[in-house]
N, C-alpha and C positions, 0 to 999 in steps of 0.2 A: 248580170251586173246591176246592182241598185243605185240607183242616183237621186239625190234630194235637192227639193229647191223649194227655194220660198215660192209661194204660191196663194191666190185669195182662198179664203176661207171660205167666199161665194161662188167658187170658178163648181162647175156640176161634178166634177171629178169628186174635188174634196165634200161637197155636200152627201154625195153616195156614202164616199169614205165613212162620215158621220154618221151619217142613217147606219150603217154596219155596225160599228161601234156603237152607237146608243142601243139596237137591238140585243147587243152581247152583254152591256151592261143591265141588260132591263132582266133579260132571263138570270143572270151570273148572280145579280146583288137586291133586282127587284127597282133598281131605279135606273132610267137611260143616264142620268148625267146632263143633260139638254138645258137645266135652268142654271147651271152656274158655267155656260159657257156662251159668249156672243158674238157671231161670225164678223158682224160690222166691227165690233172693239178691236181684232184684227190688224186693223189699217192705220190704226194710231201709234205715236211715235215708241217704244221701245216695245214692240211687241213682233212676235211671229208666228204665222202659220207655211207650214210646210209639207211636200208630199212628196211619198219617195213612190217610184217608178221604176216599173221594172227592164228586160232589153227590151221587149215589145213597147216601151214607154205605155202601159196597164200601170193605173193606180192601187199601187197594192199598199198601202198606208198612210200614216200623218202623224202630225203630232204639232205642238204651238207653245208658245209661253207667253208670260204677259206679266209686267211689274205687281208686285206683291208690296215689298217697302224697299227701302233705299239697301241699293245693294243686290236685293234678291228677288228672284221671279221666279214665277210659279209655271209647272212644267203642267200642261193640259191637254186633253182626244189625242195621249195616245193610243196608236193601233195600229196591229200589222195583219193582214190578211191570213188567216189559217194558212200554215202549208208552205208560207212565205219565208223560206229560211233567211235569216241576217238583215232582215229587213226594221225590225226594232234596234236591233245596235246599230245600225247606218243611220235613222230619224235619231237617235239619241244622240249618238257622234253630233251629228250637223248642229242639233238644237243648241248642245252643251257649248260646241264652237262660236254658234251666232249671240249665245247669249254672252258668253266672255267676253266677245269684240264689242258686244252692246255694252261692255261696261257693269254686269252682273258678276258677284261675286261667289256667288251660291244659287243654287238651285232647289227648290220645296214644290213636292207634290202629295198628293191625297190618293189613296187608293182605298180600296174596302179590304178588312179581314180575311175576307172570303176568298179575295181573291190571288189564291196562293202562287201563280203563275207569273203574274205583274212584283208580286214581292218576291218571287225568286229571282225573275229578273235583274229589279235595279239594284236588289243585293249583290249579284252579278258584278254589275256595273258601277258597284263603291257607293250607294245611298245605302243611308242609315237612320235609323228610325229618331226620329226628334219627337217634340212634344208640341200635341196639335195646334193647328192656328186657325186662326177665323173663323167660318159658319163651323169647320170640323170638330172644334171645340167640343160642342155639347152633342158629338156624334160618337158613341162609344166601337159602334162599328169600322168608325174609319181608324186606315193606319198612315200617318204624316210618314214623309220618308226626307231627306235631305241629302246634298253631297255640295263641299266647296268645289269650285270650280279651277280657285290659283292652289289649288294643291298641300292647302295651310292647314292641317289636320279635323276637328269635325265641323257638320253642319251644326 
């Protein structure tokens, strides 16, 4: 059984977690991901970090989001442990929930081309490709993905 909960971004669990993830992104794409994300920003008001657990209560992933513009926040370090079955749709479950109840309408993340895993995934899970935003802009590698949240057809 996996269980997710909010959690600091600084507790050593979730730090591990990260180092995993930034390692898999450093081989996968050639960059960890480390500079567009900040553990302390975490703690501020419409933001979350969270980690799901397995029955041993073993941190076996995470995942966060954080205001983008009014309306919509940006889904950030997800990651689930190799081997770790249903562990990314439980962090995504949780996230999609917390950020509704925070009053998010939608949902936008960034992933790389490359990596065809995380885009099978949230295609999965009804994200769909938008048109990039932010630093992503002038990053031809990366792929924007979105999904509304109230169910009102696309991102």
């Amino acid at each position: 059984m996996i269980q997710v909960a909010r959690e600091s971004a600084d507790h050593p669990d979730a730090r591990w977690l990260l180092d995993q993830l930034s390692d898999t992104l450093a081989r996968l794409t050639g960059s960890s991901g480390r500079a567009r994300f900040d553990a302390a920003e975490m703690e501020m008001p419409g933001r979350l970090f969270a980690v799901a657990r397995n029955a041993q209560r073993q941190p076996v992933g995470c995942g966060a989001f954080r205001p983008l513009q009014p309306g919509v926040a940006e889904l950030k370090r997800m990651f689930a442990l190799p081997g770790s079955h249903g562990v990314g749709a439980a962090l995504l479950t949780f996230l999609e929930q917390q950020a509704r109840q925070a009053g998010y309408q939608q949902l936008w993340l960034e992933t790389r081309r490359v990596n065809g895993r995380a885009l099978a995934f949230y295609a999965r899970h009804g994200y769909q490709p938008i048109a990039s935003f932010g630093p992503y802009a002038a990053m031809p590698q990366a792929q924007c993905l979105g999904k509304r949240l109230d169910g009102q057809g696309e991102a």
